[in-house]
N, C-alpha and C positions, 0 to 999 in steps of 0.2 A: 698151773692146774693142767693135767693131764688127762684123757678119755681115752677107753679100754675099748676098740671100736666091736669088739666080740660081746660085750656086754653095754646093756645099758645102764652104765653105773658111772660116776666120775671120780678121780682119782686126787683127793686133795694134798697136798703138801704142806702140812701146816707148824710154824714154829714158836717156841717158847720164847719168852724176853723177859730176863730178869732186870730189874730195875739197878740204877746203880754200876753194873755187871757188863762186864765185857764180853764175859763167854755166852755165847749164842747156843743153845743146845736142840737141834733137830730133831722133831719127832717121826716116829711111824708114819705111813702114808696111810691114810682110810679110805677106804669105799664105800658110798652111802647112794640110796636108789634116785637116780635125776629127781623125779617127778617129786618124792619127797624133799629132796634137798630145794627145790624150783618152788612150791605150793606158797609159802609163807611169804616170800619174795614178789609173787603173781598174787595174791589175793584168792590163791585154790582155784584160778579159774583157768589158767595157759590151758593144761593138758584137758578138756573138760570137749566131751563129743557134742559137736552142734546138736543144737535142739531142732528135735522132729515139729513139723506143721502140725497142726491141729486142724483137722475140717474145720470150715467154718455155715456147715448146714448139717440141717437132724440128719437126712438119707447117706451120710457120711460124703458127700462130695465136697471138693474145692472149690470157689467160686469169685470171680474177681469181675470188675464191670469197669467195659470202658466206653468213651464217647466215639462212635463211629461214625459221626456226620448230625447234618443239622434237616428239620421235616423241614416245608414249605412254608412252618411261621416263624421259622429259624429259631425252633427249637431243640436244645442239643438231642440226639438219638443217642440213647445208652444201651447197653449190649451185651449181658452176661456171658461168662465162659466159665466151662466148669472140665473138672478135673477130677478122676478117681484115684490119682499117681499122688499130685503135689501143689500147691499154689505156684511154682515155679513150671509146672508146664501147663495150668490155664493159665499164665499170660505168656507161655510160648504161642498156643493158639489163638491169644489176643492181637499179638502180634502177629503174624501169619495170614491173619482175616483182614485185617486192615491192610498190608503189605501188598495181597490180591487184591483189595478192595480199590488203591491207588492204583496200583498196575493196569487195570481192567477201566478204571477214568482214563489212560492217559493212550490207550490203545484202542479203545471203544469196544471193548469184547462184552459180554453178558455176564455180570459177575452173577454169581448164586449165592442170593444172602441167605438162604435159607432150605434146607434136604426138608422134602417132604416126599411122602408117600404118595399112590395114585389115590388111594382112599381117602387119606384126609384131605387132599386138595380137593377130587371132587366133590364132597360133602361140602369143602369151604365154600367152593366155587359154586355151587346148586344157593346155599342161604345169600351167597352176594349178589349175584346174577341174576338170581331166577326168582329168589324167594320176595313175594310183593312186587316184583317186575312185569309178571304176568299172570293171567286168570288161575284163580285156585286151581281149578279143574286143569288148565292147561298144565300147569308147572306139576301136579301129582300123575298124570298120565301120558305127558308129555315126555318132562325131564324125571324127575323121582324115581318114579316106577323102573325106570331103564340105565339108570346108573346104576339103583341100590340092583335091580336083579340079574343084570348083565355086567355092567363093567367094571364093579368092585368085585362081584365074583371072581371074576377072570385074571384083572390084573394086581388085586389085592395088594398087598405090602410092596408091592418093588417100587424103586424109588424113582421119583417122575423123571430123575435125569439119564434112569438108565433103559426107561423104556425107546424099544429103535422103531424106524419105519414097518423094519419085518414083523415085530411082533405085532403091533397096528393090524400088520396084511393077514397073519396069522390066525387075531381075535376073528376078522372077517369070516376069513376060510371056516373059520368053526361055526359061524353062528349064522350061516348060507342059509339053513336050512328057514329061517324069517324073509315074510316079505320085501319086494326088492324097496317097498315105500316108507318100511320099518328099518331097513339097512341104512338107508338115504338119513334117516332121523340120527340111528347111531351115530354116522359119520359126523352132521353137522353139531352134534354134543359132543362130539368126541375132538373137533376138529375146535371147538371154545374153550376148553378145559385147557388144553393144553397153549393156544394164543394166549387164553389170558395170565397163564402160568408166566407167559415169555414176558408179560409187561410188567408182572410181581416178583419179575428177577429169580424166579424157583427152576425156571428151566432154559438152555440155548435154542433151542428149535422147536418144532411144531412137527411128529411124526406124522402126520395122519394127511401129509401133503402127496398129491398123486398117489393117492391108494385105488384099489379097483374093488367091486363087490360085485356079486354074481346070486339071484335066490335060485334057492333049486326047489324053493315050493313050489307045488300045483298051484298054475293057476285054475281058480274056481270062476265061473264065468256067473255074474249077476244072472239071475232068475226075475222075472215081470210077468204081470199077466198082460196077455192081449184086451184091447178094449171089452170086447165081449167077454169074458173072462172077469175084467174089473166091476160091468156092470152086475154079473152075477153076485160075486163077491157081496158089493154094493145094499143091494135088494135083501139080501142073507143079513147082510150086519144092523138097515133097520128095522128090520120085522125081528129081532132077537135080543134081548135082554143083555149087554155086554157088548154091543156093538157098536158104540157109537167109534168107540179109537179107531178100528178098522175103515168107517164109513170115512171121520175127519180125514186121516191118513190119502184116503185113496182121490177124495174131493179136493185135494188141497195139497200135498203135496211138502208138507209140515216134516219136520225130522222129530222122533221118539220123545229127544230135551223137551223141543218145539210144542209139541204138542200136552203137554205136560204142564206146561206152562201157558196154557191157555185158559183165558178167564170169559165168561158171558160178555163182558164190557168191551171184549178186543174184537166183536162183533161189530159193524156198524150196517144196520138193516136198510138204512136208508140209501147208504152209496153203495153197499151190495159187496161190500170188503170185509175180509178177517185180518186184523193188524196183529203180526207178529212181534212182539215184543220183550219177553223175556223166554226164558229156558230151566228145565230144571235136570240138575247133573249129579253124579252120586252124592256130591260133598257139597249138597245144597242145604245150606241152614234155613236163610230168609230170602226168598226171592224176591229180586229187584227188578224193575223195568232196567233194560238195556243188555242184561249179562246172558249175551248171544254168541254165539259161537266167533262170528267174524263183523265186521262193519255190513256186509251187504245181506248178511243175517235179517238184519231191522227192515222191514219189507210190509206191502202190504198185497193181499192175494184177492183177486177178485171171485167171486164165488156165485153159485146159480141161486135162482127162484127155489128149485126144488131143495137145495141146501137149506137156504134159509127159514123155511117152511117146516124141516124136520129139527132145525134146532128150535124152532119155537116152540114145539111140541115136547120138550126136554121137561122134564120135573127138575127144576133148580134147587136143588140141597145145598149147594155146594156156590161159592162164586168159579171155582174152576169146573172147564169140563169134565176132565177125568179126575176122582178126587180119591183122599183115603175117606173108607167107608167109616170107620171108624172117627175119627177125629174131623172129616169133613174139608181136611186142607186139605194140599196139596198133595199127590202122588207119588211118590218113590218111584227110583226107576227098577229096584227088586221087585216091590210088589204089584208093579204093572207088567214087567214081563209075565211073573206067575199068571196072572188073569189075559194075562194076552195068549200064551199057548192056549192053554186051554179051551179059552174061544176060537181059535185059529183052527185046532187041530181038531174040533166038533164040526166047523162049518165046511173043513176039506173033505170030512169024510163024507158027511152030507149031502152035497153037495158033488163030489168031484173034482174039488181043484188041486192045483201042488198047491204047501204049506210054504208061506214066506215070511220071511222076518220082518219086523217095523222099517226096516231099510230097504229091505226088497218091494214094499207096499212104497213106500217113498219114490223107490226107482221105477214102478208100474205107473204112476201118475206121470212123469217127466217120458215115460216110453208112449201113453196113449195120448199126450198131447204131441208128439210127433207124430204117431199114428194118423192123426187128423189132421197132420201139415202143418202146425204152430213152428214156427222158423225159434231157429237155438238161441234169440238172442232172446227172445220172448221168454223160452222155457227157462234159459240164465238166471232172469229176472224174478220170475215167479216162488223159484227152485232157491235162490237166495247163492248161491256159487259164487266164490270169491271172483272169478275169473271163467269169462266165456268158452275158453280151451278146456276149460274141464265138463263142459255142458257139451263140447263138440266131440272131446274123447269118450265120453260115455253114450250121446247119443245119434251122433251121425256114424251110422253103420252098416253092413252091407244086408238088410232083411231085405228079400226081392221082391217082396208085395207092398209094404213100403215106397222102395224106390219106383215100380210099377204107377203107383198109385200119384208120387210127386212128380214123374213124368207124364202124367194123363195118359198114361198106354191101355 
């Protein structure tokens, strides 16, 4: 048998045999096509082109799964790999994952089991950490509020392992124009997201280390009335229809939540105290005794004869002091601002005073009990301040009639 290497055809040599017969008679040599002359011999199948993969998912992907380790109740971890090529290259990236995956056990490096976004991780990271970890209100105006409005803005889709320190320094540089107490907050959300990334193996490092922030806001300097100033106020808010928040406010020393949250019963006429006890905050549904701002929140305030003399005098609608007119609960803190300018800004003009916010009225009472020489550890306590340093940064300060007055000059 001979092959014609210019063509694909084989060249047979085939002969006659007569029975009997000596002579042998040669035939013609024939050409016949391989593949034909092979098929019958193969079962049709030799020359036959490998058969193509079939997806094996609707979205047309490959998809293969393998065991890549065992959780903590030694249960195997299984691990999809998908492929838009071939079933033959989701288990080259089956292999390849595992390959790092031993590589990075046996050198101690950070393997990255998993590419995530800064977005999806910090939304993961906010429902793990934060969500039910901490006060409604904290976790919505705390953390929420300043991932969803700042930092998914900014660092959007890029992917957590390719964010660098610089760009860190950079989101700062842009967003200077926020308080330096608001930058401070960024930072240590910003400085969680990515540690806890480092312990969920999504990322090597922690960008957000020795970064600097700088605000270039104004600062605006609290506004207080002087004593004399408070007791006008005072005198204004009970002889007027609308005034008691302003009167509670100025006698006491209550934060906006605080006072909100005040009920006839947290009165006690006997020992001559207002017991703080709960709060109400936007996302207030049912108010509970306790849900205060901080531990040192829960306080009790001692209050004067003339105080308690004017709330006795109160028409009780309501078990809270300041309540909705309508429904007779509890107060919103929208529809008590609305009635609070208004009263505010009748009794300034009336009157003569500057116009101060529920926080400014809060910081007049902690201002005129220094005024009268109550020492900080005092107004600390009354004031509710997590921490006496913050009662000394706001009100030991340089007013010269003040200091005049604590030195007996």
């Amino acid at each position: 048998m001979a092959q014609d290497r210019d063509v694909d055809y084989i060249t047979l040599g085939l002969h006659s045999t007569v029975v009997n017969t000596e002579n042998i008679v040669p035939l013609q040599p024939v050409k016949i096509n391989r593949a034909a002359f092979l098929r019958p011999f193969l079962g049709g199948i030799a020359m036959a082109r490998p058969k193509k993969d079939t997806p094996n998912r609707k979205d047309g992907l490959f998809e293969i799964k393998k065991t890549i380790g065992k959780d903590m109740y030694g249960k195997p971890i299984r691990k999809s790999f998908y492929s838009s090529i071939s079933k033959k290259d989701a288990e080259k990236q089956a292999e390849e994952y595992i390959i790092n995956q031993q590589v990075a056990d046996i050198t101690g490096d950070i393997f990255i089991k998993k590419s995530l976004t800064f977005g999806e991780w910090a939304l993961k990271w906010l429902t793990t950490y934060k969500l039910g970890k901490v006060k409604t209100h904290t976790y919505n105006y705390t953390y929420r509020i300043n991932v969803e409005k700042y930092m998914i803005p900014y660092f959007g889709n890029s992917d957590l392992t390719s964010i660098t320190q610089a760009d860190i320094q950079r989101y700062f540089n842009k967003h200077s124009f926020l308080a330096n107490s608001n930058l401070k907050r960024h930072k240590n959300i910003l400085h969680s997201i990515f540690e806890q990334g480092i312990y969920n193996d999504l990322c090597r490092k922690n960008p957000v280390r020795d970064i600097n922030y700088r605000s270039t806001k104004n600062t605006v300097e609290k506004k207080a009335y002087t004593l004399k100033q408070a007791e006008l106020a005072k005198e204004y808010a009970k002889t007027h229809a609308g005034g008691l928040a302003i009167y509670v406010m100025l006698e006491t020393g209550v934060r906006r939540s605080e006072l909100l949250g005040l009920k006839f019963t947290d009165i006690d006429f006997n020992r001559k105290i207002l017991s703080v006890r709960r709060s109400i905050v936007p996302d207030t549904i049912n108010p509970k005794d306790g849900e205060l701002k901080s531990r040192t929140s829960r306080r009790d305030i001692p209050v004067s004869d003339e105080f308690l003399n004017y709330i006795e005098m109160i028409d009780r609608k309501s078990n809270y002091l300041i309540y909705n007119i309508k429904t007779l609960d509890y107060c919103s803190i929208n529809s008590f601002d609305r009635r609070y300018k208004t009263f505010c800004k009748k009794m300034c003009d009336e009157i003569g005073l500057p116009y101060l916010s529920p926080h400014e009225l809060r910081h007049s009472y902690g201002s005129v009990l220094r005024e009268r020489g109550v020492d900080i550890y005092t107004i600390s306590k009354v004031m509710g301040h997590s921490d006496i340093s913050v009662t000394a940064k706001i009100y030991v300060h340089n007013d010269i009639d003040v200091l005049r007055k604590n030195m007996m000059f």
